[in-house]
Every structure is written in structure tokens, then in C-alpha cells.
C-alpha positions as CSV (number, residue, x, y, z in Angstrom):
1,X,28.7,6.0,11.3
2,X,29.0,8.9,13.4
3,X,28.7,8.0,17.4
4,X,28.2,11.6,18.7
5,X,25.6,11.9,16.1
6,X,22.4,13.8,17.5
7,X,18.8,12.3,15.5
8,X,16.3,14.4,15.5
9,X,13.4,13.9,18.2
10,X,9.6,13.2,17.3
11,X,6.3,13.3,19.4
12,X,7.9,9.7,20.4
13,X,10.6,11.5,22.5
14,X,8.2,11.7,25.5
15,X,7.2,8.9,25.7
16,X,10.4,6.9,25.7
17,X,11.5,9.6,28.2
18,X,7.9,9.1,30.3
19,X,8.4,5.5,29.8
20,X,11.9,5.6,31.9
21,X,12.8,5.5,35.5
22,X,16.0,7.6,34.6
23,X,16.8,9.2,31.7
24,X,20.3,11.2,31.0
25,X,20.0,14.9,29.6
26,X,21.9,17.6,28.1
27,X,20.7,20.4,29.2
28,X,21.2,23.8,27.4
29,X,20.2,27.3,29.2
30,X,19.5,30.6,28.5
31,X,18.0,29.4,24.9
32,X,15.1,30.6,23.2
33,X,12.5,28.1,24.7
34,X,12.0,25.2,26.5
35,X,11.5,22.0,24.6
36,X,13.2,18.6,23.9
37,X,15.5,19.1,20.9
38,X,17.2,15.6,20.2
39,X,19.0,12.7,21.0
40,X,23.0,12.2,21.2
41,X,23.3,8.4,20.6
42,X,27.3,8.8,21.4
43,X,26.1,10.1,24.8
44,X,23.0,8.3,25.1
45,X,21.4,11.5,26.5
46,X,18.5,13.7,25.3
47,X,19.4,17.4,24.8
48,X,16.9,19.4,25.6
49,X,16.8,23.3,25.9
50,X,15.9,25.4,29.3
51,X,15.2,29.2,28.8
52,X,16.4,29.8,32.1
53,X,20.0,30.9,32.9
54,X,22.4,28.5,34.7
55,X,22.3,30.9,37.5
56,X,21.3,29.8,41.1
57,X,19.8,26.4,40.5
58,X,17.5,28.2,37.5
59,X,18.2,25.8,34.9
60,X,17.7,22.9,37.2
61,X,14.3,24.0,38.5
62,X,12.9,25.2,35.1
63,X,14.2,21.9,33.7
64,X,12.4,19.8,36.4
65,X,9.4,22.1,35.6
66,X,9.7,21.5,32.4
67,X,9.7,17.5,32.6
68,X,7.0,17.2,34.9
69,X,5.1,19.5,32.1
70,X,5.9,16.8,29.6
71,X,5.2,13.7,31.2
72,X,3.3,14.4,33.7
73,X,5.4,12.8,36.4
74,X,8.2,14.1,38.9
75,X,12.0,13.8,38.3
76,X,14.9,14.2,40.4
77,X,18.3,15.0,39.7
78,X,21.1,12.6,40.8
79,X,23.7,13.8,39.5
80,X,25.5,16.5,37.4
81,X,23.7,19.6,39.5
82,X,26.7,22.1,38.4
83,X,28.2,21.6,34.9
């Protein structure tokens, strides 16, 4: 079985992500829209796409935007604020 495999996500996505104190993303900018797009089991992190550019903290606020859309609750970033 693959480990870096990424399963698709269902309406289930937020709520294990609402459900968790800290979750682990992929984040990937400049795409087409904003939504949750899967799950990387090798990485155990969700990918989710940010229409914002990686440009000046961008991605990071739109992402946090984003999230708080979602599940209606506020997220921080620990770690990983520069790729």
C-alpha cells in the first residue's frame, strides 16, 4: 500500500478537522479556489488549496480565513509560516 497516498476528502473532512485542537496542512497557493482537497496519510496532513499567492503572509491569512469559514472556530499557525 502506497504511504504518501492522498484519499479523497468528503463533507466528513471538517469535521475531523473542527473536531481537532491541531491539525497539520498542506497548503497550496495561487490555485483556482479555496477549499479542502484531501488527505496525505504518508504525511498525515490535509492538503487544502488557498487562491491567494504565497506573497507577504497572503496564503497564511487567506488560509486562516479560510478555516475559521469552515469550522467556525480560530486557528493559529505554529509552525511552517515560510515554506
Amino acid at each position: 500500500m502506497d504511504e504518501n497516498k492522498v484519499t479523497d476528502t468528503t463533507s466528513m473532512a471538517v469535521a475531523e478537522i473542527m473536531n481537532s485542537k491541531t491539525i497539520t496542512v498542506i497548503v497550496k497557493p495561487n490555485s483556482s479556489k479555496n477549499e479542502i482537497v484531501g488527505y496525505s496519510s504518508g504525511k498525515k496532513a490535509w492538503i487544502i488549496t488557498i487562491a491567494a499567492a504565497p506573497d507577504k503572509d497572503k496564503a497564511n491569512k487567506e488560509l486562516l480565513k479560510f478555516l475559521k469559514h469552515e469550522t467556525k472556530k480560530a486557528w493559529l499557525i505554529k509552525s511552517g509560516l515560510r515554506s
